[in-house]
C-alpha positions in Angstrom: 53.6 77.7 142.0 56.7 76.1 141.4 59.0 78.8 143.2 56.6 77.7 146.4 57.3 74.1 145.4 61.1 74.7 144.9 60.7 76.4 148.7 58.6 73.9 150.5 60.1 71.0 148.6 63.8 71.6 148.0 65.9 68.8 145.9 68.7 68.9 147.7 69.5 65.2 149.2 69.3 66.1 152.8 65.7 67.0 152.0 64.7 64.4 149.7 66.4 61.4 152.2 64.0 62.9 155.2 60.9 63.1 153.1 61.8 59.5 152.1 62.1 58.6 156.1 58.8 60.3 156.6 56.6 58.7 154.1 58.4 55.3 155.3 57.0 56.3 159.0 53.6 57.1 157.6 52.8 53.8 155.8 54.7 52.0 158.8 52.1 53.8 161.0 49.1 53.4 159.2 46.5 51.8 161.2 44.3 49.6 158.5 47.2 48.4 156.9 48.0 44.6 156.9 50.3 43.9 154.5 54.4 44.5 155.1 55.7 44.1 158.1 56.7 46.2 161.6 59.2 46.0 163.8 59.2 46.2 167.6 60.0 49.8 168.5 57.8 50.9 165.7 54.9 48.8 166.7 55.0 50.4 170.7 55.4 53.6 169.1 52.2 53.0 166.6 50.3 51.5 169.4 51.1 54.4 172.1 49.9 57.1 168.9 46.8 54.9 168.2 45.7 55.0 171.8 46.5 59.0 172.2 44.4 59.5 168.8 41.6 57.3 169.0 41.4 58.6 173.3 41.6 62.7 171.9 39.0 61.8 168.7 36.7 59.7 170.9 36.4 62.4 173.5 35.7 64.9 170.6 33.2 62.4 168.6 31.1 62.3 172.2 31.4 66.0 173.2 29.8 66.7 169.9 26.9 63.9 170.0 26.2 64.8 173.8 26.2 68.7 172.9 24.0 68.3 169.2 22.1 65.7 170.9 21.0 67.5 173.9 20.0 70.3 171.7 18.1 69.0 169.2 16.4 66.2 170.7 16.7 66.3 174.3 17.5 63.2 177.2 15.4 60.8 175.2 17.2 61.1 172.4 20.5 61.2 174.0 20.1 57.9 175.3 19.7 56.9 171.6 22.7 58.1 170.5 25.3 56.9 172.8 25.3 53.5 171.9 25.7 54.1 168.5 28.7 56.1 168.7 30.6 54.3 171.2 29.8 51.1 168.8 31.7 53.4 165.9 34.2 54.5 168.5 35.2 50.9 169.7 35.0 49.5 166.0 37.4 52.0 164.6 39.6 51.0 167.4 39.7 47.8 167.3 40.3 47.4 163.7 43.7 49.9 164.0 44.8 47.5 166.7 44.4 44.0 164.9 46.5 46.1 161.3 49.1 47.0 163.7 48.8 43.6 165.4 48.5 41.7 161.8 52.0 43.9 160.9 53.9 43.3 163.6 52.7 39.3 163.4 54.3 39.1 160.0 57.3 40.5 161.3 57.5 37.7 163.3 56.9 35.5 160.2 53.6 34.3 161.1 50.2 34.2 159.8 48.1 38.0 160.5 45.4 35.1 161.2 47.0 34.6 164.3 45.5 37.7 165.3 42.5 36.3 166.5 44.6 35.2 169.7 44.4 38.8 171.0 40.5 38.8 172.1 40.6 35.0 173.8 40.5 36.9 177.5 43.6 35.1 179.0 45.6 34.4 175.7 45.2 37.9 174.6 47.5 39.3 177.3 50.2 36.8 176.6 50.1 37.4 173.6 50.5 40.8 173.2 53.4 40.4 175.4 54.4 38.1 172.3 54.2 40.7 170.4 56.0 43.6 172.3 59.0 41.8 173.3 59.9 38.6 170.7 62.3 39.5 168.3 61.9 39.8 164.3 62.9 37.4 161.7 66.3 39.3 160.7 66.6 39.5 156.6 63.5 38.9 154.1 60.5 36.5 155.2 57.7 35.5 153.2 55.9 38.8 154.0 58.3 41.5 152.7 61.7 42.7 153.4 62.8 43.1 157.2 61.6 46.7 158.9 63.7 49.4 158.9 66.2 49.8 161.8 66.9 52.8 163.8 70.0 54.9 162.3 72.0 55.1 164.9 76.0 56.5 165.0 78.2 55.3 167.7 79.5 57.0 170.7 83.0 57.8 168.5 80.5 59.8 166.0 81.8 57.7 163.1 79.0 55.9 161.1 79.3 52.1 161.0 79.5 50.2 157.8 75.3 49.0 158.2 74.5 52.4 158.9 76.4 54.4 155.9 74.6 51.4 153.6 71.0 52.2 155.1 71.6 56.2 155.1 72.4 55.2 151.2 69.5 53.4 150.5 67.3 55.9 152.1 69.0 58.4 150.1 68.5 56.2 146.5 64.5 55.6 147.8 64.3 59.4 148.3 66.3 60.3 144.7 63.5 57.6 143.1 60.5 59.0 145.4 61.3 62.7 143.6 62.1 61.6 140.7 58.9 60.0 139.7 57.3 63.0 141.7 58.8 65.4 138.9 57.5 62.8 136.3 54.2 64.0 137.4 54.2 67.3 136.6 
């Protein structure tokens, strides 16, 4: 077991900086979530996977009622069982989009109350235009330290100053996340 951990799982710090990165992405993409904050590229991006998913599991979830439905119970009962699931469907929907929405809010240093602005019928498309385009509150607000930024190196190839510090700290979150991951064995 722990020659197939050692393989799957290597400690070298390339390895343990990118499984740092990809637990941060994971919790930044969690869709009932509502506390921390998300920034604006990762909000589109959680909001364009949250649409794909919940369209590619909805049209599973209904394929599978019409198909056991129409088997077992026939048109009657098919009628009867629409509803319901397109009332889980929706639901389950709705709630990833007010996390994401609540996140991305308190980003922007407000309230996730604020939220509630998204189904008033006119509002709701200005303010998800809010949401996409205004900036974040740079630095630490009251609702968690400021979102990770993209790494990116310039043109030249040489990493800036902000970057080499954030590669760094990725690195030291990694060294801690496998550390206390060894402290469990």
């Amino acid at each position: 077991m722990d020659e197939t951990r050692r393989r799957w799982l290597p400690d070298d710090e390339e390895s343990v900086a990118s499984r740092a990165t990809a637990v941060r992405l994971l919790r930044g993409w969690a869709p009932f979530r509502v506390e921390g904050r998300l920034g604006r590229g990762a909000y589109l991006a959680s909001l364009v996977a949250w649409h794909a998913a919940c369209a590619i599991a909805s049209g599973v979830a209904f394929t599978v009622v019409l198909v056991v439905v129409s088997i077992v119970g026939g048109p009657e009962a098919l009628n009867a069982a629409v509803l319901p699931t397109l009332v889980v469907v929706a639901a389950v929907y709705v709630f990833g989009l007010v996390g994401y929405a609540v996140r991305r809010l308190h980003d922007l240093d407000r309230a996730g109350a604020w939220a509630v602005l998204g189904f008033v019928p006119v509002v709701g498309l200005v303010f998800a235009a809010y949401l996409l385009f205004a900036p974040g509150t740079d630095g630490a607000n009251a609702y968690g330290d400021a979102p990770p930024r993209p790494m990116a190196v310039p043109v030249g190839g040489a990493p800036t100053a902000a970057t080499e510090a954030r590669l760094e700290a990725a690195y030291d979150a990694g060294r801690r996340f496998a550390e206390r991951r060894q402290g469990l064995e």
